[in-house]
C-alpha positions in Angstrom: -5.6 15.0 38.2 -4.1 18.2 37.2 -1.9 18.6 34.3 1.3 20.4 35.3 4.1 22.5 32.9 6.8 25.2 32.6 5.7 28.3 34.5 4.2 30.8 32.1 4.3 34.5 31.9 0.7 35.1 33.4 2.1 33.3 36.4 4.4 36.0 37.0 1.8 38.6 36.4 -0.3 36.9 38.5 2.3 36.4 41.3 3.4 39.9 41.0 6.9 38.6 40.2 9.4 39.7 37.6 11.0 37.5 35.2 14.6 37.1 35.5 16.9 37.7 32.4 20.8 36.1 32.5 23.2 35.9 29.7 25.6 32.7 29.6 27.9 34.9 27.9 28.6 37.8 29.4 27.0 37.2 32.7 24.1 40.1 32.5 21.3 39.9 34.5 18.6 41.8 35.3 14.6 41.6 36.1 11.8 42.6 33.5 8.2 43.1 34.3 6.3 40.1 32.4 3.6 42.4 31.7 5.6 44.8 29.6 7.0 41.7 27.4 5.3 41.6 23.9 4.6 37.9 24.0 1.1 35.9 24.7 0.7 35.8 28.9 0.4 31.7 28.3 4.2 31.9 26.9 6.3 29.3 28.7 8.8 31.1 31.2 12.1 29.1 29.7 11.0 29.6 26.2 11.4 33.3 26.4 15.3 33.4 26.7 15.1 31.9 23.5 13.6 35.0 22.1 16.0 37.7 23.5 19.1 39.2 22.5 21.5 40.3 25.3 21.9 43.9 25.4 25.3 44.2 26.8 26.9 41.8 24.4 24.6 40.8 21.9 24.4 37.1 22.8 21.6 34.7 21.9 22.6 32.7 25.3 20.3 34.2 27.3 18.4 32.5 30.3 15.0 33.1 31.8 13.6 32.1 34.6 11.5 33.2 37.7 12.7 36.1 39.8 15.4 34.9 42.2 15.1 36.6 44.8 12.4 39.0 46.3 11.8 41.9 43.9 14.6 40.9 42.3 18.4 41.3 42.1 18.8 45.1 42.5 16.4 44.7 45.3 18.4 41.9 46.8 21.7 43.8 46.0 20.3 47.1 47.6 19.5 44.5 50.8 22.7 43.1 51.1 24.2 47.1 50.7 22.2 48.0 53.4 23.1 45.0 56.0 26.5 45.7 54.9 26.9 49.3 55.8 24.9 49.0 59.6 
């Protein structure tokens, strides 16, 4: 049997996904490259929010998760732009 647990930042670098950033305070979000983070790759995806400072606002309520969409939410934004206009 396999022992399962949070989703970890070499997930996402595996994967090719980003890691998606939301502050409950202000309502920021954006997408970071896991890669790029200065934490060990076997840090656990939710623990990392716990580590950041919002930018916008300076909160310490800041969520991470998976990406949510597809490349992420300017990608899904720039999607819905483009459906939108034809």
């Amino acid at each position: 049997m396999t022992a399962t647990g949070p989703v970890r930042l070499a997930d996402l670098i595996e994967q090719r996904k980003l890691l998606w950033v939301y502050c409950r305070d202000c309502g920021r979000e954006r997408d970071l490259d896991p890669a790029a983070l200065l934490l060990p790759p076997d840090w656990p995806v939710p623990d990392v929010g716990k580590r950041m400072v919002c930018s916008a606002c300076g909160s310490r309520k800041v969520t991470t998760a998976p990406e949510l969409c597809h490349g992420g939410v300017a990608a899904e934004r720039a999607r819905r732009r483009a459906n939108a206009d034809g």
